[in-house]
N, C-alpha and C positions, 0 to 999 in steps of 0.2 A: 271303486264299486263296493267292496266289503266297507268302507269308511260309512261310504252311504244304507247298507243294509242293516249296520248297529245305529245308527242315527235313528231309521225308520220303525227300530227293533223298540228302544227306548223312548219314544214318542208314545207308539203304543203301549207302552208299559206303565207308563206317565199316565195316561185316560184311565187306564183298568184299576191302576193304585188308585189315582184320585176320587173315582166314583166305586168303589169298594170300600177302599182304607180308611172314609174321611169320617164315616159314622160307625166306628167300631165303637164308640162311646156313647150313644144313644141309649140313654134309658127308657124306663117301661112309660116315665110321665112323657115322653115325647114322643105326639103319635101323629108327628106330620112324616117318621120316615117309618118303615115296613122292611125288614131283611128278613132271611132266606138261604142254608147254607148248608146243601146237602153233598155228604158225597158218598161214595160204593163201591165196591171190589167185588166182581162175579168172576168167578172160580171154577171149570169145569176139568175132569180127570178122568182119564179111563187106562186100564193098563192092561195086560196079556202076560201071562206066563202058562208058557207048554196049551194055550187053547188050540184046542183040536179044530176050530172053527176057521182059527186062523186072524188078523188083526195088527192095528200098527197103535202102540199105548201114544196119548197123547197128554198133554195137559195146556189149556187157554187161561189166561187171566185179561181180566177187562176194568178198569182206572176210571172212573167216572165224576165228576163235579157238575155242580149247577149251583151259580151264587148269584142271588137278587135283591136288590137294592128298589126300591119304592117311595117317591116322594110325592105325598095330597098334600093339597092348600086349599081350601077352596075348591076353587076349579079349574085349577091347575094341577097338572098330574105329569111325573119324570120316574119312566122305568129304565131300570139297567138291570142287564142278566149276562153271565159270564158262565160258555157253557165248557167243559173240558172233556174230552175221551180221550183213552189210550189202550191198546190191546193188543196182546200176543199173543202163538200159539207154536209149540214144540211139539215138534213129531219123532219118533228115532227114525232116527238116518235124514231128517233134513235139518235145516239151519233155522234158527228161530226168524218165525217171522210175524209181519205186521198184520193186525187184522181191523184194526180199525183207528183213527186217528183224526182230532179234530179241535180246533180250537175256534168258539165264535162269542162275539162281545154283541149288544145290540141295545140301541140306547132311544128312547123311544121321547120328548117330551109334546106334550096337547094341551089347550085352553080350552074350553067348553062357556058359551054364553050362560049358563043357568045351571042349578043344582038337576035338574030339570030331564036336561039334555042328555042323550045316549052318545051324540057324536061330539070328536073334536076335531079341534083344528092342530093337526100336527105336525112334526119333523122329524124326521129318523135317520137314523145311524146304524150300520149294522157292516161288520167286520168280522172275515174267516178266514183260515189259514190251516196248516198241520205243523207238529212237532217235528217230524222225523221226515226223510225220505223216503217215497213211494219208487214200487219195483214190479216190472208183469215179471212173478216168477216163471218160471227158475230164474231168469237173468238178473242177476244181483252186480252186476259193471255198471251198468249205465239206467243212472235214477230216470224214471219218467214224471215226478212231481217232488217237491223239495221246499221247506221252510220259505212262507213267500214266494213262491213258486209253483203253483200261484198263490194268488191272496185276492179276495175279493174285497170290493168298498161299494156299499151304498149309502148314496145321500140323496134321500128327497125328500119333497113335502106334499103333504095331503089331507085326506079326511080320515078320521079313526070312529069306526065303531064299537062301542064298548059294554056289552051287556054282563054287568055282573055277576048277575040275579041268575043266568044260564053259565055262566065261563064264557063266553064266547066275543072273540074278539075279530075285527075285518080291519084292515087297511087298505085305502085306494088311493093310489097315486100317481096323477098325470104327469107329474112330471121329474122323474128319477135317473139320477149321474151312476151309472154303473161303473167303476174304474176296475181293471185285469191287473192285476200285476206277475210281472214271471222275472224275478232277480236271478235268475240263471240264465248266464251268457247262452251257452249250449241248447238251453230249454229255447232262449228266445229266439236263437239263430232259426232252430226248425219248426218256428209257426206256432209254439205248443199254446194252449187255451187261449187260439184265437188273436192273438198277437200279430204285426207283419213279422212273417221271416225272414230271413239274411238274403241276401243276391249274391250271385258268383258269375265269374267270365265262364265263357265256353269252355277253359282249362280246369274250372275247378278253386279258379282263387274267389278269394273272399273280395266285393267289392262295396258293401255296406252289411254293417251287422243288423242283426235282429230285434226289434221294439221292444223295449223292456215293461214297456203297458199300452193298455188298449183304455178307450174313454168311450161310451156309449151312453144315451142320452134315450129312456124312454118310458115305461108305465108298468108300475108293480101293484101287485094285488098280492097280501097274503093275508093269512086266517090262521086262527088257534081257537081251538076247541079243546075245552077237559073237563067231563064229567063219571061220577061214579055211577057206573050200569048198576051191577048190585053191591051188595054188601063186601067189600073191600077187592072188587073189581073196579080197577079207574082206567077212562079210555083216554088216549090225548091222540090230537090231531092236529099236526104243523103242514100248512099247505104257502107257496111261497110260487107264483107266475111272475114272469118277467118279458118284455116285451122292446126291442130297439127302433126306435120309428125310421132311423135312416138306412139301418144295415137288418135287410128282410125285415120287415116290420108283418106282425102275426106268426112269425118262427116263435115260441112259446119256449122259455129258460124253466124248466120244471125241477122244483124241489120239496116234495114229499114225505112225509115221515107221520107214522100214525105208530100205536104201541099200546097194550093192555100191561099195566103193572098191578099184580096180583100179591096183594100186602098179606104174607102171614102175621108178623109182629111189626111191632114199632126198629126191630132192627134187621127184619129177614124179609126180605120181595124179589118176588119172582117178576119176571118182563118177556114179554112176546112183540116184538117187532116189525117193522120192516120200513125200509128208507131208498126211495125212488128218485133217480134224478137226470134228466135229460138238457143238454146243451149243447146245439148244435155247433159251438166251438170246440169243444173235447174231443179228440178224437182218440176213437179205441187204439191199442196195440196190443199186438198177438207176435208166437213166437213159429215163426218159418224156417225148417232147417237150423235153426241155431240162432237164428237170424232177425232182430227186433223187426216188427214192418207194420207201420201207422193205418188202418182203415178209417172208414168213415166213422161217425157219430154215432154209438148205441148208447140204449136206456140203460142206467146203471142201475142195478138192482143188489141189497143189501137187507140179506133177512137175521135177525136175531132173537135167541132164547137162552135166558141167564138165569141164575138165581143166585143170592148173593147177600152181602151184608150192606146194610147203608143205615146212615148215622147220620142225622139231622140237629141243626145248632145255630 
């Protein structure tokens, strides 16, 4: 099993080098490739001595990347973006913990019959996962999501619309392979993101273990919008539905993310967020008496406000 999850680790790593690495030589005469290479550090601090008000000092930091790659010919066109988050936050008297955590790769390429045309004919790729293990605090024993654990895979094809001229871009596709993966025996045994779980006898024994992915077959539709409201106010908007035809078909996979990034300088921006997301495979946990215990499916809701340094290259 670990022989298998460093195999799947370097595979992956193999894509992301290949379609990053391979134009780091690109000069300014070659303009069939386009990169893209920012990253950030948002920093937030507060602390307390003898406040009468009373207060617990704290300090966040937030790790951010987005690296993209763009390839026109004609008309033909191949995006890759490699997005990274990482974030923590210390409080006294608790243990450092995660606040946000993300890695997603997504690789986009489309043909277009004419210079003409707004839409293409496409195929996509798109790959997510976390760095670290996830925990419903307090309970720091037993991880409830974990490198790969899951990891999501899309692959389908469709029609892309592409209007420049506004930012705005649509994908439709009838027909998209959603693959689950959960490389944690434990995670798999109990059903997590949607997986079958494990069986046991009336006793208690184990009588087959738990899938270590799930395959679903159905129709995605996402959208990205970025434009400047005003004068160094920029709005972006990722919207991302997903749809199973044979397991509940119109049960809707929601994932959400809009964000105002508020440019002081070329190396200080401020961001206002929020990142929404519903699947009716997740299921919440909460902590009872001490006691981890799975409920059903809630909308995950994640708001953020940073400001911070970011460096583009």
């Amino acid at each position: 099993m670990k022989f298998f999850n460093l195999r799947l680790v370097l595979f992956l790593l193999f894509i992301a080098t290949t379609s990053f690495s391979q134009n780091q030589n690109v000069t300014k005469k070659d303009s069939l490739w386009e990169r893209k290479n920012t990253v950030g550090l948002d920093i937030s601090q507060i602390a307390f001595v003898n406040w009468n008000a009373g207060g617990v000092s704290s300090i966040s930091g937030l790790l951010k990347g987005d690296f993209s790659r763009k390839y026109k010919r004609k008309n033909l066109k191949w995006v890759n973006e490699l997005i990274v988050r990482y974030g923590v936050n210390k409080q006294d008297g608790i243990e450092l913990r995660k606040t946000d955590d993300a890695i997603k790769f997504n690789s986009t390429i489309g043909h277009r019959k004419d210079s003409l045309s707004l839409w293409y004919s496409t195929a996509k790729f798109e790959f997510s996962t976390q760095f670290t293990n996830g925990y419903s605090y307090p309970n720091t024993t037993n991880a409830i999501s974990k490198p790969f654990a899951p990891a999501y895979i899309f692959l389908g094809v469709g029609s892309e619309y592409n209007d420049k001229k506004n930012n705005l871009t649509v994908y439709v596709s009838p027909l998209t392979m959603k693959s689950t993966l959960v490389l944690d025996q434990r995670l798999a045994n109990q059903g997590a993101f949607g997986v079958t779980k494990a069986t046991y006898d009336v006793d208690g024994n184990l009588l087959t273990e738990g899938e270590l992915y799930r395959f679903e077959l159905g129709f995605l539709v996402t959208s990205q919008f970025k434009k400047e409201l005003y004068k160094n106010v920029i709005f972006e908007n990722r919207l991302s539905l997903y749809s199973d035809y044979i397991n509940k078909f119109g049960n809707v996979d929601v994932d959400w993310q809009f964000k105002f990034d508020l440019v002081v300088n070329e190396y200080i921006k401020a961001n206002i967020g929020t990142h929404i997301i519903y699947d009716d495979d997740i299921k919440a946990k909460e902590e009872v008496n001490g006691e981890q215990v799975t409920i059903g499916p809630k909308i995950q809701l994640k708001q953020m406000l940073g400001v911070g340094l970011v460096y583009n290259f």
